[in-house]
N, C-alpha and C positions, 0 to 999 in steps of 0.2 A: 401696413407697417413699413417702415424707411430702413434697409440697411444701406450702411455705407462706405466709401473707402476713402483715404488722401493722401499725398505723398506728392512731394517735391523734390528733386536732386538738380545740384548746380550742373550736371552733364561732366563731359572727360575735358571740353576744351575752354571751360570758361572759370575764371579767378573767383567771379561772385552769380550772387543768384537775385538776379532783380525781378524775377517771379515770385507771386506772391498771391493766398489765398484765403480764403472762407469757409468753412464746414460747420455749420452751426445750426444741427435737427431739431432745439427748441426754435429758435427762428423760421427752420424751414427756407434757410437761407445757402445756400453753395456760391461760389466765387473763386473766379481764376484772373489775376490782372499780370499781364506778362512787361512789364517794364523797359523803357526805352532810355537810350541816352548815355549810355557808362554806368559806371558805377557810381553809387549816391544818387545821379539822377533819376534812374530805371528806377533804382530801391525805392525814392523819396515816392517817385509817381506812382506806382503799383501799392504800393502801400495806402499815401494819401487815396487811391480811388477804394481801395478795400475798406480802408476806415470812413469816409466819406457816405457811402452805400448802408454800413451795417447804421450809421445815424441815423441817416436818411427814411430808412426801412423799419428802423425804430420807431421812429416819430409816424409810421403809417404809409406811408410814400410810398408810390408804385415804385418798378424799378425803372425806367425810362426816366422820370424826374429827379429820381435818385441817384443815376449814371449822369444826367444834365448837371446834377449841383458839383458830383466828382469833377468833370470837364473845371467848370469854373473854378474851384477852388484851386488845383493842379496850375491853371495858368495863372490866378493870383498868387501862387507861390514862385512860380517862376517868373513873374515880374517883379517881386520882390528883392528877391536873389539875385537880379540884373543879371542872370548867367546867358552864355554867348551859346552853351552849350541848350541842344531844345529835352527836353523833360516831359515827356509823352509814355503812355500803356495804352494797349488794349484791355478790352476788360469783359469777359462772358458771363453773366450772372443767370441763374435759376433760383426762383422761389415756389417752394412744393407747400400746396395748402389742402388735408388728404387728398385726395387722387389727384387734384388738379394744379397744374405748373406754368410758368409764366415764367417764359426768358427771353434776356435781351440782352445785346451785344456791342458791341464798336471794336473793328481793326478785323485779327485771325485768330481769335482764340476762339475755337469751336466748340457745339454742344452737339454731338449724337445722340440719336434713340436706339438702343438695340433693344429687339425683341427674339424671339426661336426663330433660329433662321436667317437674321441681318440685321444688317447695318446700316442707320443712315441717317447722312450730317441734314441736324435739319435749320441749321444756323449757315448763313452766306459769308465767306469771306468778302471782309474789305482790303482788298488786295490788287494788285496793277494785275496780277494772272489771271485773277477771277474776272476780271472785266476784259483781258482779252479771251476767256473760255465765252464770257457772254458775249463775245461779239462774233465767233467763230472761227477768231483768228488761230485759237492754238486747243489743245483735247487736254483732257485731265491729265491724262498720264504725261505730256508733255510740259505743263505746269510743273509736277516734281520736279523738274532738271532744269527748268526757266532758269538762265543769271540772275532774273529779277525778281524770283518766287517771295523774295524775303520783304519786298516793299510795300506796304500797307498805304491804303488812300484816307482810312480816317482812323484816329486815335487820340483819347481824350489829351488834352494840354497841348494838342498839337492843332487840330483842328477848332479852327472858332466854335465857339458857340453856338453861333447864329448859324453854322455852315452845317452840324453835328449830326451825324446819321443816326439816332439811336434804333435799331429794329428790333422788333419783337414778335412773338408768337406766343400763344397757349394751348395747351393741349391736358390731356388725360392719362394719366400712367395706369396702366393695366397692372395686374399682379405677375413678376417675371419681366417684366421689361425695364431698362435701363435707362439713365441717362448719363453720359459722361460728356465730362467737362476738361477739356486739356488745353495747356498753350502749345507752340508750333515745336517746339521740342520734341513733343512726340508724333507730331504727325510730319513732320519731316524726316523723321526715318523709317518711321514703320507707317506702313500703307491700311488702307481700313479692311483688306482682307485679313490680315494677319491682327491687326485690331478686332476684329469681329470675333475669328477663331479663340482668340486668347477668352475674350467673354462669353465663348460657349462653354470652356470648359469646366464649367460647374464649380469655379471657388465662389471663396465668400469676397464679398466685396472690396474687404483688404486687400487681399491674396491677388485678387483682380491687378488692383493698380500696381499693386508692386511687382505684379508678371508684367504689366505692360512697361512702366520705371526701366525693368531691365531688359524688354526688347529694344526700346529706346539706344540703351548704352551700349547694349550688345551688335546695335546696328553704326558706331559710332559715337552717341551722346554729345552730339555738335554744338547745344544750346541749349541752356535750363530746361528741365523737364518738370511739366506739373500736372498731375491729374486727378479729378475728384470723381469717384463713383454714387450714385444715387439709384438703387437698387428697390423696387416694389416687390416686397414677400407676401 
């Protein structure tokens, strides 16, 4: 059995909220697309890759090919619209089909697995930081404070098609174990200790996200916050 949570808030320092998601346990479908580009643009993109996806997913479509047709359609929209301005999301999708899951990614919106006991991102940032942690130039905890933490290297409408990194994994949910779904909102202010701690402390799934919502804000709230919990009972 799937309990679950969802919740989004525009943060303390931003007008709108071009984060945008998914939560839908007949589907078996979760989804976080975190929006780039201003206003209208972020919204149009994170949206178009959310609606793009749940079709896609409809019609039977893995999510890699699913996320491939988002890409394209995002950049057909923004060639359309001749805007000067670029119109890009990342976007982290999970499909739970009982026990078993299947997620894929493009950009830093990340998926966790928490189980008793820990934490851990089992989805890669597409990120200039993460490629210098891969290369040994800089440590995780340096990454937080990087100038350039916020740069992402691939994101749908931004990145060709041809070029598009979709990655995925599948795995097994145990009963008790977790998966969360958040854009960079929350993990740029609270760290996956304090993330982890919040998911030990025994709420319900809801409870979950909206304690993490407000350690977000409470740390700041710099940039939309969005997170979905996917809880095996």
């Amino acid at each position: 059995m799937i309990e679950f949570g969802h919740g989004t808030h525009t943060g303390l320092r931003r007008e709108h909220n071009e984060d945008t998601y998914c939560a839908d346990p007949d589907m078996g479908l979760w989804l976080v697309a975190d929006g780039m580009g201003g206003h209208e643009h972020g919204e149009v993109a994170s949206a178009l890759a959310r609606d793009v996806v749940i079709r896609e997913v409809t019609k039977g479509l893995a999510l890699a090919p699913a996320i491939q047709s988002a890409d394209e359609e995002i950049i057909r929209h923004s060639n359309e619209k001749r805007s000067e301005r670029p119109m890009g999301t990342t976007v982290v999708a999970v499909r739970v089909r009982g026990h078993d899951y299947e997620v894929a990614w493009v950009g830093d919106s990340r998926v966790y697995l928490w189980k008793e006991g820990g934490l851990r991102q089992i989805s890669q940032d597409h990120s200039y930081v993460q490629e210098l942690i891969d290369q040994g130039a800089i440590s995780p905890a340096q990454a937080r404070t990087h100038p350039h933490r916020n740069v992402v290297t691939q994101a749908l409408g931004v990145t060709m098609p041809d070029q598009l990194k979709i990655e995925t994994l599948r795995g097994t949910l145990q009963s008790g174990q977790c998966l969360l779904l958040c854009s960079d909102g929350l993990t740029e202010e609270v760290d996956d200790a304090l993330i982890s701690e919040i998911l030990g402390r025994g709420l319900s799934a809801q409870e979950t996200v909206d304690h993490l919502i407000l350690a977000a804000l409470d740390h700041g709230g710099s940039d939309n916050i969005t997170v979905l919990l996917v809880k095996c009972v």
